[in-house]
NUGU-377393 format. One record per residue (C-alpha): residue number from 1; residue in one letter; x, y, z. Coordinates in steps of 0.2 Angstrom, whole numbers, plus 2048, in hexadecimal, padded with zeros to 3 digits. Layout:
NUZA   nr  rest  east  north   up
NUZA  NUM     A     X      Y    Z
...
***
This chain:
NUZA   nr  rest  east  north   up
NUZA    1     X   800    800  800
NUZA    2     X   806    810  7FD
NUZA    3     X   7FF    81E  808
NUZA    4     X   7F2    818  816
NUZA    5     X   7E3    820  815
NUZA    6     X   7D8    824  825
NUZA    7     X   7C5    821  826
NUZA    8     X   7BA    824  831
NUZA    9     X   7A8    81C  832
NUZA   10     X   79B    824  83D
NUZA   11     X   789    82A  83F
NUZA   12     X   77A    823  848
NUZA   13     X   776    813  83D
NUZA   14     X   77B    802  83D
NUZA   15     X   78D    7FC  833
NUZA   16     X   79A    806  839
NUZA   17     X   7A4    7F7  840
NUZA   18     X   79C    7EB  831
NUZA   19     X   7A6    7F8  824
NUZA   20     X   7B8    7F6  82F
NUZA   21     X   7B3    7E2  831
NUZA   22     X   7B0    7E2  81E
NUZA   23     X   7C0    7EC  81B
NUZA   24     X   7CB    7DE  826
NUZA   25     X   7C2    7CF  81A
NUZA   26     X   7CA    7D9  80B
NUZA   27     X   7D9    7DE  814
NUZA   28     X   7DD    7C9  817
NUZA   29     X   7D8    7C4  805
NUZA   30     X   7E6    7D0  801
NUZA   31     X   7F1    7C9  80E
NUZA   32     X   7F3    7D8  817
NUZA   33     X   7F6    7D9  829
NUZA   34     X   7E9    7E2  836
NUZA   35     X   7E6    7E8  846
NUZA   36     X   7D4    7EB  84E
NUZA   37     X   7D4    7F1  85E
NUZA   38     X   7C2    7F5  865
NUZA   39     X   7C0    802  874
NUZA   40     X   7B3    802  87E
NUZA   41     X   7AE    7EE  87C
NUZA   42     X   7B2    7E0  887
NUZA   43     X   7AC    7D3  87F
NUZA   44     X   7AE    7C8  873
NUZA   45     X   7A2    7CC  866
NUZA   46     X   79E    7BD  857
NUZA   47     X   7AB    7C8  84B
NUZA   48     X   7B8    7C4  857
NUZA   49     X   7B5    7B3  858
NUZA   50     X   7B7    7B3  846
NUZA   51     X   7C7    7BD  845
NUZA   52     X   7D1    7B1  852
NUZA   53     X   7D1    7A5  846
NUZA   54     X   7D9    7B0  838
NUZA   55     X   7E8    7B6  847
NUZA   56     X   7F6    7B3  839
NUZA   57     X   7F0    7C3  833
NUZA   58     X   7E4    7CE  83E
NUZA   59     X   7E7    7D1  84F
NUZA   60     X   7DA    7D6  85A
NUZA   61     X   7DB    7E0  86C
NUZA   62     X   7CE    7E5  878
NUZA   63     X   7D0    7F6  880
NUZA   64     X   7C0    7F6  88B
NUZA   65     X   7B7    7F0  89B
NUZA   66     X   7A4    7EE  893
NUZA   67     X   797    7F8  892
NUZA   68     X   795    806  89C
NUZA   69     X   789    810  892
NUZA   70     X   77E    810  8A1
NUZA   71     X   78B    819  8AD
NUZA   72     X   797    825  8AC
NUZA   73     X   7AA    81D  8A6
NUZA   74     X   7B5    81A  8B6
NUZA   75     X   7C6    81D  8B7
NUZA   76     X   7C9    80B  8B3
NUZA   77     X   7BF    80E  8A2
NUZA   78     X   7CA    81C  89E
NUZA   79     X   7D9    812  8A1
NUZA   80     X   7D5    804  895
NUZA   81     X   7D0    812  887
NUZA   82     X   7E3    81A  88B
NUZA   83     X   7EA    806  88A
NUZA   84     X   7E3    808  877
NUZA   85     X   7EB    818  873
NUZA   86     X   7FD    812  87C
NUZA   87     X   7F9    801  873
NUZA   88     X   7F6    80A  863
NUZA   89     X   806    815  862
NUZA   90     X   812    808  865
NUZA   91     X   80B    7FD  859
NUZA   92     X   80D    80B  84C
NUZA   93     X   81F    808  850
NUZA   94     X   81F    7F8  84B
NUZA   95     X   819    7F8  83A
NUZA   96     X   812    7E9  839
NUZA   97     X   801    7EB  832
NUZA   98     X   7FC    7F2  824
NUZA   99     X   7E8    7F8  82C
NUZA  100     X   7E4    7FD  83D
NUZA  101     X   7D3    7FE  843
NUZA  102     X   7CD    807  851
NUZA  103     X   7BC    803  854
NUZA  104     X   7AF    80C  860
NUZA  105     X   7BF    818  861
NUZA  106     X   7B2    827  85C
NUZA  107     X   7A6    824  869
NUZA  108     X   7B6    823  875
NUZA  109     X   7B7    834  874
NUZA  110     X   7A5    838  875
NUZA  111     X   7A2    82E  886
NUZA  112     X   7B4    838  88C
NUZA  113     X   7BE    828  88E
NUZA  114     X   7CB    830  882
NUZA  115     X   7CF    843  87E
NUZA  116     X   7CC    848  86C
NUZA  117     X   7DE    850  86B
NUZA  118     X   7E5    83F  870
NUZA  119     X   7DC    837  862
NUZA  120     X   7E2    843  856
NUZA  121     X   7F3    83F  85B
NUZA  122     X   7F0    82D  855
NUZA  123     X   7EC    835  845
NUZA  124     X   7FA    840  843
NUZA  125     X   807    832  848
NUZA  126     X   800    827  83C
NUZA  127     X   80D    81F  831
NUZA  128     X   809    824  81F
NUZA  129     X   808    812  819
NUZA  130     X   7FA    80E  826
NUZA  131     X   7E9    80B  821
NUZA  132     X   7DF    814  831
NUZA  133     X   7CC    811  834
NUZA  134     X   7C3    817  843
NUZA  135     X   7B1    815  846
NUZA  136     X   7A5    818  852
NUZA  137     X   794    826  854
NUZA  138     X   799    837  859
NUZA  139     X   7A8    838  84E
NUZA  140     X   7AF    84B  851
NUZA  141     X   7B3    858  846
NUZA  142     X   7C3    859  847
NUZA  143     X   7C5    848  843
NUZA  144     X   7BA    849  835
NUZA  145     X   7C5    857  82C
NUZA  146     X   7D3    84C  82E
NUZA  147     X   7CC    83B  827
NUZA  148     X   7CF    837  812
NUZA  149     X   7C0    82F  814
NUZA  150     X   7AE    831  81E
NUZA  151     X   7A0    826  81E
NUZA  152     X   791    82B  82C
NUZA  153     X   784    81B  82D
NUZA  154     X   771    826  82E
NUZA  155     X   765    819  836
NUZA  156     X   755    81A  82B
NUZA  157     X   74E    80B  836
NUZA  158     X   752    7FE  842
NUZA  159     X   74A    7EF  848
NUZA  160     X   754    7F2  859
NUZA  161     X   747    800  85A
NUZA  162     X   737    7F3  857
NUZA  163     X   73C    7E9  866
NUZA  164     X   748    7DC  85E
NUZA  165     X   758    7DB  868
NUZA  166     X   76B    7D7  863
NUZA  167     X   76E    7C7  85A
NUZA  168     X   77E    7BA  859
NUZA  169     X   785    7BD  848
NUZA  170     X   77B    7CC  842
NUZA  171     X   77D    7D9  852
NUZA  172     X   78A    7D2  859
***
């Protein structure tokens, strides 16, 4: 790849971590090397069950404690969220894979887990042959300005809405 482009996927609709899952199902066919690492979730969701088994490739890190979306964050929260960011820079340093995804790393920021300018800073010290995708609701506006690419989800409808909960394999 010659110059990593950085995406971000956001907006209120379903798909933003479907794009970035799609993106690593592509990225493998070309044999290319990827990192996910998910803020905010703690568990293991169906895609990273699937993603274990192709590890020669994608490597897959958590950098949350659950869900918390009824409380505040704690300070515990916060420091998983920094974990990523630490995690993140360093592996930069590695250059090793060709994408990094930083999933839910928008709404990171939203629920004050991370700082915007500290995000921004994992922009900036991207290196240029890096692939970077970051999704999540609430993507800022200064992250938005610096993205090549911008893709915001608008939920038209949702069956969430008519009562129909989460499903293994489709939700999560």
């Amino acid at each position: 790849m010659s110059k990593g482009c950085i995406h971000v996927y956001t907006g209120n609709g379903k798909g933003k971590t479907t794009a970035a899952l799609g993106i690593i199902m592509r990225a493998y066919g070309a044999g290319k090397k990827v990192f996910l690492g998910q803020f905010i979730k703690s568990m293991e969701y169906s895609e990273i069950k699937t993603l274990k088994l192709l590890e020669s490739h994608i490597k897959v890190k958590l950098f949350g404690n659950g869900c918390f979306l009824i409380r505040e964050p704690n300070e515990d929260d916060i420091k998983s969220a920094y974990e990523g960011i630490d995690y993140i820079l360093n592996i930069y340093k590695e250059n090793k894979y060709d994408i990094i995804i930083l999933d839910e790393i928008n709404i990171a920021i939203y629920l004050k887990l991370l700082k915007e300018k500290d995000v921004l800073k994992l922009i900036d010290e991207k290196p240029d042959n890096i692939e970077l995708i970051l999704t999540g609701r609430y993507a800022p506006d200064s992250i938005i300005k610096k993205a090549d690419l911008v893709t915001e989800m608008k939920e038209i409808k949702h069956y969430y809405t008519q009562g129909i909960p989460n499903r293994e394999g489709i939700d999560k």
